[in-house]
N, C-alpha and C positions, 0 to 999 in steps of 0.2 A: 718588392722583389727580394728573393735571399736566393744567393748562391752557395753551393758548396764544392768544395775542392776534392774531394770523394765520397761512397754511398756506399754503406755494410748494410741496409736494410730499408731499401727502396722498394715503393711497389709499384705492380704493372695492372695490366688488366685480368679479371677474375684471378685475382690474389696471387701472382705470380714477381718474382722478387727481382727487384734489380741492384744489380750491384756493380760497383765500379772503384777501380783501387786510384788512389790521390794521383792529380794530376793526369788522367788517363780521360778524361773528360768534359764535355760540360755539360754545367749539372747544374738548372736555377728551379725556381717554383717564381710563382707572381700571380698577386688575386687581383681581380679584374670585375668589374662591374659593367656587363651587357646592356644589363636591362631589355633582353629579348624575347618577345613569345617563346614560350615551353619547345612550339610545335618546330621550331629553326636548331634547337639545340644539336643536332647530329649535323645540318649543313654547317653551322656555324663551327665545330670539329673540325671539317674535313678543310675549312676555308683556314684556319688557323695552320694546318697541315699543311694544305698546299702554299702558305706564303713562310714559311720555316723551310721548306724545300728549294722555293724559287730563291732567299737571300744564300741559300746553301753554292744552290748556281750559281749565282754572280758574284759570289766570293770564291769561286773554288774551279775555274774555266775549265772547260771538257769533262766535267763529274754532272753524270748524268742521278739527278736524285727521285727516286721511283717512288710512289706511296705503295705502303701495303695495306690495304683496310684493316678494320678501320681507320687506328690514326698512328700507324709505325713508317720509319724511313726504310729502305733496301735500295741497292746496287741494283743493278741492271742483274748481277749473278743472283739476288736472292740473298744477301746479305745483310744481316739487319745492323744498320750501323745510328738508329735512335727511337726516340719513339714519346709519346705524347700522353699526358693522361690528363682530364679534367674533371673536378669535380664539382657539377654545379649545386648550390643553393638555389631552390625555386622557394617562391614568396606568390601565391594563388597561381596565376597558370606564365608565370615569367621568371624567368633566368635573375635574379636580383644582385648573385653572386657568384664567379668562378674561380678556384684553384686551378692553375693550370702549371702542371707539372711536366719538362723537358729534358730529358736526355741526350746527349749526343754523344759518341764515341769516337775520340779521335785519335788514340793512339793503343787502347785495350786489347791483348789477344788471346789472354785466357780468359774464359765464364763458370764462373762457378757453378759446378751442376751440369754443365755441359760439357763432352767431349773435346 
């Protein structure tokens, strides 16, 4: 696992850039070894999503944590306050190795590039 304590040039899905100033976050990556059929790789996504959601819950009482597909967090309002990116290595038709990269914003209120 490595953490960082801010991100000038993070990435999201179809090359879209994340960013987050020191301290305003958390911010790990961690490779991971499934070893699962090819064909489970998007369930296995969303399953990783929904239990970063559910510790969200029981650490944080009455915050309701919403998936946005595919694999982003949002508020009840449509807020996106994290979001998820993996990237597997397949080895013939199995998952052999995953990056899985996590964002979450906990104190951030400007975005760069965004209003």
């Amino acid at each position: 696992m490595v953490w960082a304590d801010e991100q000038d040039a993070g990435r999201g899905r179809q090359g879209r850039r994340w960013d987050c100033p020191a301290g305003e976050g958390l911010l790990f990556s961690v490779q991971l070894r499934p070893g699962l059929p090819l064909e489970l790789a998007p369930l296995w996504g969303l399953n990783l999503a929904l239990l970063v959601a559910e510790v969200v819950e029981s650490l944080c009482p009455g915050f309701d944590a919403w998936l946005k597909w595919p694999i982003d967090w949002v508020t009840a309002e449509g807020r996106k306050w994290g979001g998820l990116l993996i990237e597997n290595q397949v080895r013939g038709s199995f998952i052999q190795e995953a990056l899985v990269g996590l964002g979450i914003n906990l104190t951030q209120k400007t975005f760069k590039g965004l209003p």
